[in-house]
N, C-alpha and C positions, 0 to 999 in steps of 0.2 A: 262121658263126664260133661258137667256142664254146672251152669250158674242158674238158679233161681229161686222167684221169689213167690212163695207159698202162704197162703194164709191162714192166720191163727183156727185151729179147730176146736171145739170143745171133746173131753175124752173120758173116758173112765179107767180108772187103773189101780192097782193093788201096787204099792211101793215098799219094794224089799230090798235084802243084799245077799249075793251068794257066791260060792267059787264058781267059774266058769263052766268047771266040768259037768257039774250039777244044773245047769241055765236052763237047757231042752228037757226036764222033766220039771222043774218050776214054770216052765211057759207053760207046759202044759197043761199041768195043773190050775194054776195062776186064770188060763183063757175059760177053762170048765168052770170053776168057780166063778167070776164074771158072766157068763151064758147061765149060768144056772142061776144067778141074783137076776139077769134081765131079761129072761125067757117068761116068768111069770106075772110081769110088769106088762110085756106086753111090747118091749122095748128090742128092737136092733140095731146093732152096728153101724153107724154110716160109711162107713171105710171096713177095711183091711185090719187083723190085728196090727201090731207096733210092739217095739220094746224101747224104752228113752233108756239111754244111758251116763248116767250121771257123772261115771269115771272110768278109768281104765283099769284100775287095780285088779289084776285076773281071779286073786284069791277071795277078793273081796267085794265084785262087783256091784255098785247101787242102781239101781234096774226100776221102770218103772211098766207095769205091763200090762198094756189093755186093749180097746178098743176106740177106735172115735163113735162120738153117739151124739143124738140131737141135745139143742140146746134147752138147757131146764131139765134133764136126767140127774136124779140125785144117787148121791153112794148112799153105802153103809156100811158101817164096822170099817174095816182095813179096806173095802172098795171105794175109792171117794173117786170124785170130777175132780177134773181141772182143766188145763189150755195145753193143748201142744203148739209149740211156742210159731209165730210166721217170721215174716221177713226172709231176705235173702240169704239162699243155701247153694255151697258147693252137691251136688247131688249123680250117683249113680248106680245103675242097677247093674247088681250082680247075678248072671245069671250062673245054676249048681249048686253043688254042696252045700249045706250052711258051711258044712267044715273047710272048705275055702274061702270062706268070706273073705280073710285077712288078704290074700291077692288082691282084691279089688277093693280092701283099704288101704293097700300101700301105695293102690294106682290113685286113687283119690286123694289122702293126702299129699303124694306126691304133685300131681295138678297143682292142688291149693298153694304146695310151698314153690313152685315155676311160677303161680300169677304171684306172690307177695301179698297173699288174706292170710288173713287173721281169721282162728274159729272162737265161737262161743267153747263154755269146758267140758257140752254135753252133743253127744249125738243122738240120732235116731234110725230107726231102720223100719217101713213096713214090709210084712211080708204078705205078697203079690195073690200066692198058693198054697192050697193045704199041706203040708206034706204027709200027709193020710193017705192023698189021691193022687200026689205027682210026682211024677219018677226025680230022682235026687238031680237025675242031671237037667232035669228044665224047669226047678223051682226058680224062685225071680223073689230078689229082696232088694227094696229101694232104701240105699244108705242116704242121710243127709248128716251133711256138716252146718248149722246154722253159722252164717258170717257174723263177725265184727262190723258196724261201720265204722 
């Protein structure tokens, strides 16, 4: 766990809402769609996919799901840019399961609520590895809490 401060990235991403159970076949879908609008452009990834999320509501998750890509990459239709946001973040990586992630958000909000920050009302998460290719238990997803000043 730890504190830092990242800078804004430019991103591309399909923004939806769904119940949680449903999330791992939306992403997946969600990242093919995306690779398949910028594979014929000519265009890659600059980073890691990502998922922002907007809230917590499990039934009703608002999710934003892409890629970071260079600057001047346009959407289309339901694929559009935008910023994944910088400044300073509570940040840690979880390594395993997705299905444990929540461990290592209780350890991180916990952190956050021992120092006295404050978060913004959204987080994020990249994820590190494919999980096509990596065994569940050495996947690697970096959580961020963006801070308040």
């Amino acid at each position: 766990m730890e504190i830092r401060t990242t800078e804004e990235r430019d991103m591309i991403a399909i923004r939806t809402s769904t119940p949680v159970e449903e999330l791992p076949e939306l992403m997946g879908a969600c990242y093919a769609e995306i690779m398949s609008y910028l594979r014929p452009l000519g265009i890659q990834p600059t980073g890691p996919p990502f998922a922002i999320y907007r809230n917590m509501d499990m039934s009703s998750l608002e999710v934003e799901i892409g890629f970071p890509v260079a600057a001047g990459t346009e959407g289309k239709g339901r694929i559009q840019v935008g910023k994944i946001p910088g400044g300073k973040a509570a940040v840690a990586v979880h390594t395993g399961p997705y299905a444990q992630l929540g461990d290592t958000y209780d350890r991180l909000t916990a952190f956050i609520k021992e120092r006295g920050l404050k978060t913004e009302s959204f987080c994020y998460e990249f994820y590190l590895n494919d999980p096509e290719t990596t065994p569940p238990a050495t996947l690697q997803t970096e959580i961020f809490f963006p801070l308040k000043d």
